[in-house]
GULOMI-192869 format. One record per residue (C-alpha): residue in one letter; residue number from 1; x, y, z. Coordinates in pm, 1 decimal, padded with zeros to 6 digits, always signed. Each point is the difference from the previous one (the first is absolute). Layout:
# GULOMI-192869
TORTOR residu num       px       py       pz
TORTOR      a NUM        X        Y        Z
...
***
This chain:
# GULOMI-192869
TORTOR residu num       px       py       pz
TORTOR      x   1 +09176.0 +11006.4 +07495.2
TORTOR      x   2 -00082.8 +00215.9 +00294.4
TORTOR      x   3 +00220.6 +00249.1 +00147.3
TORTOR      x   4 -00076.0 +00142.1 +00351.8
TORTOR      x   5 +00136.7 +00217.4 +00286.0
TORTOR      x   6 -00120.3 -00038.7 +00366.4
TORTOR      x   7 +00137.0 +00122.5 +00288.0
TORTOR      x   8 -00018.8 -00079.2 +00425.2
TORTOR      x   9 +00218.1 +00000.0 +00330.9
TORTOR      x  10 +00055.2 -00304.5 +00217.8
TORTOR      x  11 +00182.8 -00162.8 +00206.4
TORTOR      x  12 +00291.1 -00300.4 +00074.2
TORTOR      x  13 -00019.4 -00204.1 -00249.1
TORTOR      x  14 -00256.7 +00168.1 -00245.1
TORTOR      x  15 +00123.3 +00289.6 -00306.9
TORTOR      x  16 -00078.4 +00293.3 -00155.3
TORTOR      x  17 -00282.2 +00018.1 -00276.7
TORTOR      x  18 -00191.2 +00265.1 -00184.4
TORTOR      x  19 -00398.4 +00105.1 -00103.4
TORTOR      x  20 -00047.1 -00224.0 -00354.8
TORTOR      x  21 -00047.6 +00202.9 -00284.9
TORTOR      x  22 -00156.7 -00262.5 -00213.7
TORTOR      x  23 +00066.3 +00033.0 -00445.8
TORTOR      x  24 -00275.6 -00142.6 -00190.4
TORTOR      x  25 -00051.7 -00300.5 -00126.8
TORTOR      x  26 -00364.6 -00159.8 -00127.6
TORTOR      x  27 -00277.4 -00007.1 +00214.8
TORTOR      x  28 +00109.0 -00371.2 +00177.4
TORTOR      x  29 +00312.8 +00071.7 +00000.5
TORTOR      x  30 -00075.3 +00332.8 +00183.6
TORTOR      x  31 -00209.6 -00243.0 +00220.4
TORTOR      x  32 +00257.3 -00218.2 +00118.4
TORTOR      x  33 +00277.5 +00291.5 +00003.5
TORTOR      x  34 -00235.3 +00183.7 +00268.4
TORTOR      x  35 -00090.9 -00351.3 +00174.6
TORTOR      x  36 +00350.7 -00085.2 +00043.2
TORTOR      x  37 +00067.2 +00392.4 +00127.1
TORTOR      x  38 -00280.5 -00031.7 +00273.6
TORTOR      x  39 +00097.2 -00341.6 +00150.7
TORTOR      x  40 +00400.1 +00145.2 +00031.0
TORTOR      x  41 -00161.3 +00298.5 +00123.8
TORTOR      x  42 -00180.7 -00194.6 +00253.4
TORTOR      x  43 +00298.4 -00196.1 +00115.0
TORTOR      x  44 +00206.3 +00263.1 +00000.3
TORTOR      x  45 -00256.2 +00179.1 +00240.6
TORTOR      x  46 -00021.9 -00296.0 +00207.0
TORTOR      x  47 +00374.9 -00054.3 +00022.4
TORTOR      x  48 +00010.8 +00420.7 +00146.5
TORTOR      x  49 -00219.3 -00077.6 +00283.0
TORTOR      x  50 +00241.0 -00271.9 +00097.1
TORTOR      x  51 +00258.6 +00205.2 -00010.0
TORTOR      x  52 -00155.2 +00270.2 +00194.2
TORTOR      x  53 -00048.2 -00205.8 +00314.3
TORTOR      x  54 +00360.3 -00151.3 -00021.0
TORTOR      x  55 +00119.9 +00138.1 +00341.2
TORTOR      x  56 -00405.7 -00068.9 +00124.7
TORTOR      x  57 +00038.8 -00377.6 -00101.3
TORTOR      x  58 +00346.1 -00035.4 +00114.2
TORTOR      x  59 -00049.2 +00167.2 +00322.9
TORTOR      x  60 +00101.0 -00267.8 +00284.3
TORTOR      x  61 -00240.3 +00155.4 +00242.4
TORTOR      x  62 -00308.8 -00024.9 -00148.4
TORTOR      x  63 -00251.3 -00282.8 -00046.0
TORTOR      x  64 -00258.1 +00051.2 -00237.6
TORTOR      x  65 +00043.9 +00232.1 -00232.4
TORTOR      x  66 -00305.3 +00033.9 -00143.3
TORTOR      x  67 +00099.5 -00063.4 -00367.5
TORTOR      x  68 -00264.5 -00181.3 -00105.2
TORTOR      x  69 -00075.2 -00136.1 -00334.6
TORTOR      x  70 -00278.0 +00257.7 -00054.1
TORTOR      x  71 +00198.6 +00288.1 +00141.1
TORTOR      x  72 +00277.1 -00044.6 -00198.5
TORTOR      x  73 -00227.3 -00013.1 -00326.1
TORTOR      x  74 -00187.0 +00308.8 +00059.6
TORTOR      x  75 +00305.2 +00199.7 +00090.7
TORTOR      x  76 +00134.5 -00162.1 -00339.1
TORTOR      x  77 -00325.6 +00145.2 -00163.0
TORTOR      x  78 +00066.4 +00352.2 +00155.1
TORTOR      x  79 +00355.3 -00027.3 -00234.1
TORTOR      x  80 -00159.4 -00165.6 -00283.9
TORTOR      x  81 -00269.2 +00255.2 -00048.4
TORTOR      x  82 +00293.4 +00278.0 +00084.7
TORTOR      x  83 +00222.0 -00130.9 -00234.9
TORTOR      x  84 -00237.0 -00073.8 -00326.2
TORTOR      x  85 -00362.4 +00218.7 +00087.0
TORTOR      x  86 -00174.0 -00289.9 -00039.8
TORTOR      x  87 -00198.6 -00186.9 +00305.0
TORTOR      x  88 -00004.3 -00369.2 -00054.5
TORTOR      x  89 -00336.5 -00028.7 +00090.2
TORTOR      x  90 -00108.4 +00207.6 -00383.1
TORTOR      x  91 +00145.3 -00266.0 -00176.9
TORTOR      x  92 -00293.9 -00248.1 -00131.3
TORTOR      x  93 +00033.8 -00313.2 +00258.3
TORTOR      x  94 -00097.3 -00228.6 -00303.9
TORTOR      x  95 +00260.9 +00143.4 -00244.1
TORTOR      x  96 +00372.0 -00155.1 +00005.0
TORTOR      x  97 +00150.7 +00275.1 +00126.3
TORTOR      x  98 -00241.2 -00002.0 +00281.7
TORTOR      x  99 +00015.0 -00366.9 +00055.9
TORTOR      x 100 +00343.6 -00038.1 +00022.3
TORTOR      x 101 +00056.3 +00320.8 +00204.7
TORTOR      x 102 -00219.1 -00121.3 +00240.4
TORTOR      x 103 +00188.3 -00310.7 +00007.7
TORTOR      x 104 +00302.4 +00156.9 +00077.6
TORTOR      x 105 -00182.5 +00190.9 +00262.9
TORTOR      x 106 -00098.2 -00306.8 +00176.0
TORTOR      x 107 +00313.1 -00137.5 -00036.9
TORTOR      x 108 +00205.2 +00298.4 +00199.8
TORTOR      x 109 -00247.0 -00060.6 +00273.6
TORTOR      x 110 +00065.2 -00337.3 +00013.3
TORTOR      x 111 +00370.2 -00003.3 -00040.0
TORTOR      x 112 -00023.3 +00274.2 +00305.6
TORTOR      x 113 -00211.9 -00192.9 +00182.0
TORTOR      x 114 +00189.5 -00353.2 -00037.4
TORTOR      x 115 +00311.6 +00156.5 +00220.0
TORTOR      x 116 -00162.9 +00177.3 +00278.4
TORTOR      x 117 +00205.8 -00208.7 +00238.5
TORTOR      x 118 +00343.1 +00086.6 -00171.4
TORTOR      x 119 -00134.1 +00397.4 +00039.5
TORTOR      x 120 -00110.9 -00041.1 +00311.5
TORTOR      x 121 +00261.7 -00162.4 +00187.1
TORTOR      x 122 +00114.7 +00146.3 +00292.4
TORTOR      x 123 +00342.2 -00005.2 +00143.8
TORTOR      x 124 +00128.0 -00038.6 -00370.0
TORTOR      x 125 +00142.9 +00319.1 -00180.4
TORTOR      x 126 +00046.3 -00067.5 -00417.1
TORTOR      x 127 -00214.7 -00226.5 -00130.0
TORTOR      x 128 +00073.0 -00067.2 -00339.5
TORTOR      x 129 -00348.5 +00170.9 -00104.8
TORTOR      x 130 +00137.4 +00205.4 -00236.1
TORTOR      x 131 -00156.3 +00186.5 -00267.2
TORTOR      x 132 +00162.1 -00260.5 -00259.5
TORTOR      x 133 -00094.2 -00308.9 +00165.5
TORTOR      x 134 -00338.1 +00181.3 +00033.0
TORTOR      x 135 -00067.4 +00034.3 -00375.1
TORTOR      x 136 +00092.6 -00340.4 -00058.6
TORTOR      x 137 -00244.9 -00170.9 +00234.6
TORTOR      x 138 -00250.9 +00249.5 -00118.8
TORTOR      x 139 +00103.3 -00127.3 -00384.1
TORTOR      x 140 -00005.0 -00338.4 +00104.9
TORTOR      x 141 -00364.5 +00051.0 +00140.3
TORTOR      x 142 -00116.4 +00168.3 -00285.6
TORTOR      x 143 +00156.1 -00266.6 -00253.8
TORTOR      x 144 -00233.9 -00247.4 +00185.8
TORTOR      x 145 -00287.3 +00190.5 -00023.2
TORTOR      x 146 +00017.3 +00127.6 -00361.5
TORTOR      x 147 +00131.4 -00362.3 -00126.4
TORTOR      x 148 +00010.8 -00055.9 -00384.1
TORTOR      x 149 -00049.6 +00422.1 -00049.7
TORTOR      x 150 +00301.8 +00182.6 +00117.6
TORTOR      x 151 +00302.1 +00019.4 +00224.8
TORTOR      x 152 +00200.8 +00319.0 +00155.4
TORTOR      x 153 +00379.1 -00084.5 +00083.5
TORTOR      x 154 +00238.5 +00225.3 +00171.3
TORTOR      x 155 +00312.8 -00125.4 -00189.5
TORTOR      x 156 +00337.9 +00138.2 -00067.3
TORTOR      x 157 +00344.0 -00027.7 -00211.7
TORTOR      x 158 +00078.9 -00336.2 +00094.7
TORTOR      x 159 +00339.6 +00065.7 +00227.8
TORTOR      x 160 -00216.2 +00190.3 +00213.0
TORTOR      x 161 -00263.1 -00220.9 +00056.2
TORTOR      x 162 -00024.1 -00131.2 +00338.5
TORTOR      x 163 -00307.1 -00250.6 +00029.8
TORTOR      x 164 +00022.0 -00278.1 -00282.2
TORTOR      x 165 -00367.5 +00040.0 -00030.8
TORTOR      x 166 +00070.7 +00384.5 -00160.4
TORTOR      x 167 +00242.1 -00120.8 -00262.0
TORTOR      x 168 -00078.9 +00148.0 -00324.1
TORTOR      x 169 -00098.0 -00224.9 -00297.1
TORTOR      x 170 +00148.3 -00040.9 -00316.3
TORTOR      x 171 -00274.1 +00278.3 -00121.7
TORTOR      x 172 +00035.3 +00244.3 +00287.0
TORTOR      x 173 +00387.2 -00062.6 -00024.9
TORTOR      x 174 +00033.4 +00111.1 -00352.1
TORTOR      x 175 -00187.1 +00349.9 +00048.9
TORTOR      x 176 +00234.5 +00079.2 +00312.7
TORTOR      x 177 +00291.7 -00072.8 -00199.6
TORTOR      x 178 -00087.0 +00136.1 -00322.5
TORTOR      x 179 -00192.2 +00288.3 +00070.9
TORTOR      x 180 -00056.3 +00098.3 +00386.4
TORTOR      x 181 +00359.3 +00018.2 +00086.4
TORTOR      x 182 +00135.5 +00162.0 -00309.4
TORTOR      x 183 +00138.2 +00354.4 +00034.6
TORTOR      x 184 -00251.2 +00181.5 -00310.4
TORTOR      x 185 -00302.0 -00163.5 +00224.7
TORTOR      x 186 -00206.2 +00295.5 +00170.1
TORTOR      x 187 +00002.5 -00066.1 +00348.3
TORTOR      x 188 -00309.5 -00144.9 +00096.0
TORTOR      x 189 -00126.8 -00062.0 -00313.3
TORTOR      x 190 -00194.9 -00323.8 -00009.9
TORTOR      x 191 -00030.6 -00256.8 -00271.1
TORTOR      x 192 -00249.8 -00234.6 -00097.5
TORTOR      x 193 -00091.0 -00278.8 -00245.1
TORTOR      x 194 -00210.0 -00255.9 -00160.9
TORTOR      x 195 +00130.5 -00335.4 +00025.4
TORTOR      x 196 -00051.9 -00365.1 +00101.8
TORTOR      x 197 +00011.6 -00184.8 +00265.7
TORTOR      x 198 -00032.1 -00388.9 +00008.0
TORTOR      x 199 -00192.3 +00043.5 -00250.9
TORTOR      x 200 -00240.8 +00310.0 +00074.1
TORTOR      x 201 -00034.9 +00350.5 -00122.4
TORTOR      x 202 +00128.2 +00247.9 +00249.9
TORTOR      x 203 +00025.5 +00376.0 +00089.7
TORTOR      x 204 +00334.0 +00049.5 +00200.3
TORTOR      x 205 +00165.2 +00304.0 +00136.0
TORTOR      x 206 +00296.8 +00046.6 +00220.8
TORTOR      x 207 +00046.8 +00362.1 +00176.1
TORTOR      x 208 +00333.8 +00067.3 +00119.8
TORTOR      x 209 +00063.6 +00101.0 +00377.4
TORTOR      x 210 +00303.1 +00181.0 +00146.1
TORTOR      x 211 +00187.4 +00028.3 +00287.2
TORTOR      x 212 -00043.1 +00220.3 +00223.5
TORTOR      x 213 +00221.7 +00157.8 +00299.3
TORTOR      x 214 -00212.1 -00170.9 +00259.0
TORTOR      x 215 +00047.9 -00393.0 -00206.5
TORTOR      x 216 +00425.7 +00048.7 +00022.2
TORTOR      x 217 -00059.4 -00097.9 +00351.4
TORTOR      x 218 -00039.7 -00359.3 -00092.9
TORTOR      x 219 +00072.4 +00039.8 -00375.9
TORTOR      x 220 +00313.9 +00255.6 +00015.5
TORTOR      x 221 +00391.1 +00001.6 +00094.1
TORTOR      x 222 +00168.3 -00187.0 +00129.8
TORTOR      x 223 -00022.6 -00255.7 -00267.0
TORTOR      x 224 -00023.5 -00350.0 +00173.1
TORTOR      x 225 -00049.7 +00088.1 +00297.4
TORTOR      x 226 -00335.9 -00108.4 +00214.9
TORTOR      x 227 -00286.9 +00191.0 +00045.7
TORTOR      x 228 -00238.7 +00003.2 +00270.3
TORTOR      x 229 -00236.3 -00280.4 -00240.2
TORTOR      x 230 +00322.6 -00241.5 +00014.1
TORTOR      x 231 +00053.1 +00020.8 -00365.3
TORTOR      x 232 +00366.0 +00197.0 -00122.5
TORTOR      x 233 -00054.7 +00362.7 -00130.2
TORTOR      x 234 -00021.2 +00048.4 -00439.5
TORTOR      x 235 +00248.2 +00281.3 +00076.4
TORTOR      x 236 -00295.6 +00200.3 -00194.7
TORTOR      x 237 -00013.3 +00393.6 -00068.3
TORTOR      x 238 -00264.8 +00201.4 -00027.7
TORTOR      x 239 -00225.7 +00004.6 -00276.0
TORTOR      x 240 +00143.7 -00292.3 -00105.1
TORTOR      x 241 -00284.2 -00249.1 -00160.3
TORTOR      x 242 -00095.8 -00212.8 +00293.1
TORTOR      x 243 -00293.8 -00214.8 -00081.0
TORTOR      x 244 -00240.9 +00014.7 -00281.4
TORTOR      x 245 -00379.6 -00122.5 +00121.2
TORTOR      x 246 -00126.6 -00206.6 -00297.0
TORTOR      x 247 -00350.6 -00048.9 -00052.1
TORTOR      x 248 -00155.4 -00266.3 -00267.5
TORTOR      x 249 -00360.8 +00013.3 -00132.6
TORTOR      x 250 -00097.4 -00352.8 -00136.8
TORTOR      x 251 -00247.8 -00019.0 -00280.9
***
């Protein structure tokens, strides 16, 4: 098992993290633990920029906003290298970790790219482009593109998941129940596991998220009542576990 801290501030929608302080494990192990780290840490940079240029995208007025694929990626890279001292482009292209980041990469651009006509609209003020929505066409992408190797998920306890697609699985439901919501479990703490699936050896590791004061706007009191996405309000507090972004390593 690997236990982990990380931390990072964003926006509606998106939760509080911390910097993972990784235990040790043996040497694959370690491999997969800092995999999985790098390709949250990648989404989670991705999913910042979005959240930046909230007010930018949702700004009636303006056209083009110039939030391009490649724009958002390299001011993603500018909070990836920030965040973990490491520039992406040190990591050996042929290795896994390298292979898949890059995939991941690719896929932000494209997911970016893909709704330049919902971020450019003018005349229309919120567009649904929100940093959540974001990571999960960016997962989607990247799920296509790294088929048969590994997946990233944004999920969440299941009476607070939203989009069907982000319901936990039997797996990822246990550890939230079990473990990530428990009161003796270190906030932020990750935890991760070898296990199966259909069949196949995998690496898996869910890393709690939180909410913070900015996510009560869609995700606080009152309870039930409708937020600005059209779905009722979790009557959530903050620093209360709000999503958990799962990430599975097939063998």
């Amino acid at each position: 098992m690997v236990r982990a801290h990380f931390k990072s501030v964003v926006f509606v929608a998106i939760l509080i993290g911390a910097t993972f302080l990784l235990r040790p494990l043996g040497a694959a192990s370690d491999d997969d633990a800092a995999i999985a780290t790098s390709l949250a840490d990648m989404l989670r940079a991705a999913r910042q920029v979005i959240s930046n240029n909230q007010v930018r995208i949702n700004d009636p007025n303006l056209g083009d906003k110039g939030l391009t694929g490649r724009v958002v990626l390299e001011q993603a890279l500018v909070i990836y290298k920030k965040n973990t001292g490491t520039d992406p482009a040190s990591i050996d292209p042929a290795s896994r970790h390298g292979r898949l980041l890059r995939a991941q990469m690719d896929a932000i651009v494209e997911a970016t790219d893909a709704n330049q006509a919902t971020i450019n609209a003018k005349g229309v003020g919120f567009k649904g482009f929100i940093p959540a929505v974001f990571a999960r066409l960016v997962n989607e992408a990247f799920e296509n593109r790294a088929k048969n190797e590994a997946q990233v998920k944004v999920t969440a306890p299941e009476q607070l998941v939203r989009n069907r697609k982000a319901r936990p699985d039997a797996w990822e439901t246990d550890v939230i129940r079990t473990k990530l919501v428990q009161p003796d479990w270190a906030r932020g703490e990750a935890y991760s596991a070898e296990t199966q699936i259909s069949g196949r050896q995998a690496f898996r590791m869910m890393m709690p998220e939180y909410y913070a004061a900015s996510c009560l706007t869609c995700h606080g009191s009152p309870k039930g009542e409708t937020d600005i996405t059209g779905y009722p309000k979790e009557g959530g507090k903050e620093g209360d576990l709000g999503a958990v972004i799962s990430v599975t390593l097939l063998k």
